[in-house]
N, C-alpha and C positions, 0 to 999 in steps of 0.2 A: 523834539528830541528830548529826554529825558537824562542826565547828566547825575552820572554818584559820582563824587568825588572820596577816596579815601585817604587818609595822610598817619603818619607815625602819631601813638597815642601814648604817654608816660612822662618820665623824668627827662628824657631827652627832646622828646618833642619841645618843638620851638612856640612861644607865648604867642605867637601870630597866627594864628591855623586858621583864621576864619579870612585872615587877608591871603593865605596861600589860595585856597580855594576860591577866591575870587578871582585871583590870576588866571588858576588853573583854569576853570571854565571861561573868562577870558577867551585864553587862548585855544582853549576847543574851537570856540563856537571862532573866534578867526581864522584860524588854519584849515575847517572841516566847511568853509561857508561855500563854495563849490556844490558840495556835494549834501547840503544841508533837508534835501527833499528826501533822502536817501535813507539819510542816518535816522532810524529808530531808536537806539541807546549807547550811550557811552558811560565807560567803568574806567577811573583812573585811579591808579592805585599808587600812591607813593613809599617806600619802605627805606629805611636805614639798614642795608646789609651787614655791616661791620661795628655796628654801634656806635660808641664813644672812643673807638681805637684811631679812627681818621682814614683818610685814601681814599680810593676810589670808591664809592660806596653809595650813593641814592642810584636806586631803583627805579622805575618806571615804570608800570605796566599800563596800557592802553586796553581795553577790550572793545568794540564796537560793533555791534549791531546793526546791520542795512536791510533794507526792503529785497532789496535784490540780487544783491553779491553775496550772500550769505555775513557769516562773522569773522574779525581779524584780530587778532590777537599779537602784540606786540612788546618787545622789552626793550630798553634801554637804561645802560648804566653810565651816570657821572660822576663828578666832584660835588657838584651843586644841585640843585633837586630844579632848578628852572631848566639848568642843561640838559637835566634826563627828559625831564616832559617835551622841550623843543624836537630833543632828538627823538625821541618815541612818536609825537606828532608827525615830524614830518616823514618818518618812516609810514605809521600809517597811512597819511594822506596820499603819499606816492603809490603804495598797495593797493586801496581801494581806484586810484585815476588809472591805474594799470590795468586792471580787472574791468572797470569799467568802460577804457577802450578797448579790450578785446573784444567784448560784448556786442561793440558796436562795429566794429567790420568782422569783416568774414572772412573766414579763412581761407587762404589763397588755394585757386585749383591751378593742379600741375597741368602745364601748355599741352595742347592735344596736338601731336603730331598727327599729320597724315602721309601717307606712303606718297612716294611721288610715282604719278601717272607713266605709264608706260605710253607711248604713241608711236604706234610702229607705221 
């Protein structure tokens, strides 16, 4: 699986960026270990919506790439930029387990009634 991680770049960006990214993929590669045969690529992208104002404001975005279920594309917004990525992750994870149990059963067929037999 192949992992970019992107984080906020400037005056506001925090002096730790390379320990963030250690988390972040981290906690890719634990959250997504299920489905780890699957995943082709992962894109996270972290952003300050609000800047330096405060509130609600880290971004999340997840992109993922699978073999087989096509790609998911996911946002979450928090306080803290670990809560975005929790919440963005397990948003994906549940996306892709949901798609991937559909895959695996079948779609229920409507009960075939039969006429009931006359016997005279």
């Amino acid at each position: 699986m192949q992992i970019q991680i992107e984080c906020p770049r400037g005056p506001q960006a925090s002096a730790d960026v390379a320990q963030w990214r250690a988390v972040a993929e981290r906690r890719l590669r634990f959250v997504m270990r299920r489905l780890r045969t699957e995943l082709l690529q992962a894109h996270v992208r972290l952003e300050d919506v609000n800047g330096p104002r405060g509130g609600v404001d880290q971004r999340c975005q997840v992109h993922l790439v699978t073999d087989g279920f096509g790609s998911v594309v996911v946002h979450a917004t928090r306080r803290h930029a670990a809560q975005a990525l929790d919440a963005a992750l397990k948003r994906a994870a549940h996306a892709l387990v949901r798609t991937w149990q559909k895959q695996r059963r079948p779609a229920r067929q409507p009960l075939r009634t039969t006429a009931p037999s006359l016997a005279l």
